[in-house]
N, C-alpha and C positions, 0 to 999 in steps of 0.2 A: 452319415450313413456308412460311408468308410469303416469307421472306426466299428461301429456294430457288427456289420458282416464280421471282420475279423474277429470280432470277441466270440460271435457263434462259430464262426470256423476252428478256434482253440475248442473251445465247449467240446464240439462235437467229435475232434480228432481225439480227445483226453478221456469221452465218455466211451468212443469204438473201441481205444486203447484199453482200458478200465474191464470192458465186456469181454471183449476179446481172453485180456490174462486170466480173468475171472475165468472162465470154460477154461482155459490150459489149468489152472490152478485145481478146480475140480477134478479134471481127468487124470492129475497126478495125484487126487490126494492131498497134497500137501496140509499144513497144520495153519491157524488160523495167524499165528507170529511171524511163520513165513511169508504168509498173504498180506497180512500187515505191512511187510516190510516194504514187500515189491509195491505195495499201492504209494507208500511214500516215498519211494525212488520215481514211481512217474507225475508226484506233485511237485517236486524238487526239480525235474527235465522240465515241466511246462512253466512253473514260477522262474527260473532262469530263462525261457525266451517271453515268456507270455506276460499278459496282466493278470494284475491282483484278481481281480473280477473272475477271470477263467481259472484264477489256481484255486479259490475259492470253489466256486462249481465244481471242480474235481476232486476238491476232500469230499465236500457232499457226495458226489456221486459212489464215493472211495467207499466210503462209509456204507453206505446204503449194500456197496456189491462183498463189503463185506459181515455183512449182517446177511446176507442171502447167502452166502458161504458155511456160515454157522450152525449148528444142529440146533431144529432139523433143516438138510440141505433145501434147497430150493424154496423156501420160504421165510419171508422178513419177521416171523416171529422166533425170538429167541430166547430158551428156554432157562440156559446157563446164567446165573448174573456173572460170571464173572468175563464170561462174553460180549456181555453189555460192558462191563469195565472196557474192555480191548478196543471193542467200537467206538465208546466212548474217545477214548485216548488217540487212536486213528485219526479221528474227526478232531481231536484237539492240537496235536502235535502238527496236522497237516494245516490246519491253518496258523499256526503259530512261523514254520517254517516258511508258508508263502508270505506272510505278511514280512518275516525277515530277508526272503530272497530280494524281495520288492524293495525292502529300503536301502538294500544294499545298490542295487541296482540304481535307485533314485540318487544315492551320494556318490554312487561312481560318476553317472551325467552329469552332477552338479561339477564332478571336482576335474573332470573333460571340459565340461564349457567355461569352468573358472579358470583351466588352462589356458584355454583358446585366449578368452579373454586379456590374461595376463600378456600372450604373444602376439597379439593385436596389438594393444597398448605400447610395449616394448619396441614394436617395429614401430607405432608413430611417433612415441618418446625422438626414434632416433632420425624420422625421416625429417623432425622438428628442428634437432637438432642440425641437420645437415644443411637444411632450409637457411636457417638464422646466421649459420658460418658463411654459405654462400650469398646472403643480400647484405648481408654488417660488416663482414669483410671484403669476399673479394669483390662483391659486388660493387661496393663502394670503391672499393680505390680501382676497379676498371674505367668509375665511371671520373675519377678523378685522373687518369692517365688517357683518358678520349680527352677530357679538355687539356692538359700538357701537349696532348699533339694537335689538338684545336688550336690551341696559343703561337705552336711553333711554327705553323702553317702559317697563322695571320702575318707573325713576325719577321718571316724570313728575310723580307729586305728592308727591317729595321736597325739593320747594324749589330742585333744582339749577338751574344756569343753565345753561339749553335751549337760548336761541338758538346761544351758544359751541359745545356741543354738538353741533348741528346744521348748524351751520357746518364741524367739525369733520368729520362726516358727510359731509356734501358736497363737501368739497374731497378725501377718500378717495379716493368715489366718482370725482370728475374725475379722477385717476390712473389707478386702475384703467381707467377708460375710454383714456385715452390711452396707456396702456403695449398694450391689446388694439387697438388702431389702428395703432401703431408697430408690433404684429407683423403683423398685417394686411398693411402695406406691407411688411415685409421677402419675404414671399411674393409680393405683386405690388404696385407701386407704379404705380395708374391717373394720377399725376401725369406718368409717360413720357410719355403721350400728348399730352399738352398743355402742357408745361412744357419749359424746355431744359433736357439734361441736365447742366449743370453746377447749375444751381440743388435737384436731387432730389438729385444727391451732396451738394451741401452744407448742403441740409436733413437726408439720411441720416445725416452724419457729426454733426452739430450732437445730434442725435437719441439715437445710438448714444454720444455722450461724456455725455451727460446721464446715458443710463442704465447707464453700467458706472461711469461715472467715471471717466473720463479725459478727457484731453484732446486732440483732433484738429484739429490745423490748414489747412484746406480753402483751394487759393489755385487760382483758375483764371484763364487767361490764352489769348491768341488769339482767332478771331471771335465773335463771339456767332451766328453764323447757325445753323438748326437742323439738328442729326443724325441720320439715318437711324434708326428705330424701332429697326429690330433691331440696332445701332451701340450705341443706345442701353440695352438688355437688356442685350446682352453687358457694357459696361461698369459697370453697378447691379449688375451679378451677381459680376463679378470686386471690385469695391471690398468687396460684402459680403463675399466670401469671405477675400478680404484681411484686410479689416478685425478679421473675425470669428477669424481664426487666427493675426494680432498679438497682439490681445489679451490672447485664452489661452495664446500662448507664450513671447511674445515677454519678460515678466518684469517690461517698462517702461509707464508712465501715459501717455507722448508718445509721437504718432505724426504724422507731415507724409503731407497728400496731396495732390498738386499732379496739372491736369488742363489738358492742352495741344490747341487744336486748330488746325488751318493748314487749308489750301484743299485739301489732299491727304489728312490724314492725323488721327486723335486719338490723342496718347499720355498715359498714367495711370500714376503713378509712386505707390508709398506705400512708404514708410520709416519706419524705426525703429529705434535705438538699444540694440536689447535683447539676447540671450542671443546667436541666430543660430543655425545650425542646417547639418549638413553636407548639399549638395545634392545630391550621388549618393545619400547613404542616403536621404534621405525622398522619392526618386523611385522608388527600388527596393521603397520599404516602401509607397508609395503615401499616405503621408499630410499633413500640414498642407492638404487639398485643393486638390495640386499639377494633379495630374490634370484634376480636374472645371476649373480656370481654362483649361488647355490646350485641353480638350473645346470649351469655349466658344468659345475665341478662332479652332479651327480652323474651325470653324461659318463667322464671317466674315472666313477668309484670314488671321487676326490675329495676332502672335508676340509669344510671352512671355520674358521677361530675368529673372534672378534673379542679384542679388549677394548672397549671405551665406554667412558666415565664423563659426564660433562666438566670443560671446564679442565680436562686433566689428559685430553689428546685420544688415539684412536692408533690400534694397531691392528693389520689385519692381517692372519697368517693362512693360508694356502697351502694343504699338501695333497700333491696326486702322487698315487704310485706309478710306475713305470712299465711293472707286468703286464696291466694291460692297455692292449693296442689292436681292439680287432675292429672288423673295417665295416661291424654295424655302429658300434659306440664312434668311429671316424665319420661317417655319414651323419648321425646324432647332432656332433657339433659344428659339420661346416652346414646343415639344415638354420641352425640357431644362429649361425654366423651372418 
């Protein structure tokens, strides 16, 4: 019933509206292509907030008050054919347009909730991930350094040797702690703020080879002067993502990331030698988190290149500009962040 009431409530605001211009439109005179025009300027205001169904009723009604417009006035019979064309046309163009306001309108919702959807997905993708880091790693060797100091305890006055033991202990412990600081930073790295960003990639990278094993070659070139915060998100976030779906797919231990900046522009290239992957499908299937790098990069004007071929490696190049840096596009990306 809801939904009714509203549909007579358009009806009947579109049909007062209708009546109403109809008398202004008499008392001015005006020509029957001018009444025309304004009646399809208020099926186009209702189609843009309203339903199908009420813009529909409003061409009808459109029509009807302009056939009563037509000579002779104040009556729906009309003399002129070629007035009958006008009406005609009125009555066809006004539904032609609400049925396109509407579908525009339905692909806009769709491609908001395909959004949403995508940024749901993305945020569980990674709370998956953070999950699996913390019970496979550090979760596990917590629960293997409780028993190291379960042992120690039992042992104490078994004669072992404690200090090694404790030593032993402790240098665990420093692991664990830095493997839960390394993920720490891959969620937000407070080093942006105050570091250039080529020095937090190449700590990233140095970082991330340590703990998979592998090896990333990190080479930066260009000014050293500082980059724009949100410049600098966007491209910590794209190298993760990179980095992060190399690794897993890519087959191979090597990876080159090379990071360029000039007076205009930064560009971030990471390559790899490894299986490669066809790029229409995994745009269409949405995965290797093709998606989410674009998502970023459109944030600050940014464009993405992708060379790979199966079978013959995978190169992925990155350029933002520089120009801009304003502090709705900065909100943009530490929102997605």
């Amino acid at each position: 019933m809801p939904k009714f009431w509203r549909l007579a409530a358009q009806c009947l605001l579109a049909t007062v509206t209708l009546l109403s211009l109809t008398v202004i439109l008499y008392r001015l005179h005006l020509n029957l292509a001018t009444a025309s025009l304004l009646y399809v300027m208020v099926v186009v205001l209702l189609s843009r907030f309203g339903s199908f169904a009420s813009s529909a009723v409003t061409s009808l009604v459109a029509a009807l008050c302009l056939a009563h417009l037509a000579p002779p006035a104040y009556s729906f019979r009309v003399d002129d054919p070629l007035d009958v064309v006008a009406i005609a046309a009125l009555l066809v163009t006004s539904f032609i347009i609400a049925s396109l306001v509407s579908r525009v309108r339905k692909q806009a919702e769709d491609a908001l909730s395909s959004v949403s959807y995508r940024v749901i997905e993305a945020e569980e993708q990674e709370r998956q991930r953070i999950a699996t880091d913390l019970h496979e790693d550090v979760g596990q060797r917590l629960t293997m350094l409780v028993i190291a100091a379960e042992e120690l305890k039992a042992r104490a006055f078994d004669g072992v040797d404690l200090p090694s033991r404790i030593e032993a202990v402790c240098k665990q412990s420093s692991e664990i702690l830095a493997n839960v600081k390394t993920l720490a930073h891959e969620l937000y790295s407070p080093r942006l703020e105050y570091l250039d960003i080529a020095g937090v990639m190449s700590s990233f990278c140095r970082d991330l080879g340590q703990r998979k094993g592998v090896d990333i070659d990190f080479r930066a070139d260009g000014l050293s002067t500082a980059v724009p915060l949100n410049i600098s998100l966007c491209l910590f976030r794209v190298l993760q993502e990179a980095l992060n779906n190399a690794v897993k797919h890519s087959g191979v231990r090597k990876f080159d990331v090379q990071f360029k900046r000039t007076s205009h522009e930064v560009h971030l290239t990471v390559n790899d030698c490894g299986v490669g992957f066809n790029l229409e499908t995994a745009r269409k299937a949405g995965g290797l988190g093709l998606n989410r790098i674009q998502e970023r990069l459109k944030l600050v004007k940014g464009t993405l290149a992708i060379d790979s071929q199966p079978k013959r490696g995978t190169t992925l190049h990155a350029r933002l500009p520089l120009s801009l840096g304003s502090d709705a596009m900065h909100r943009g990306e530490q929102q997605l962040s």
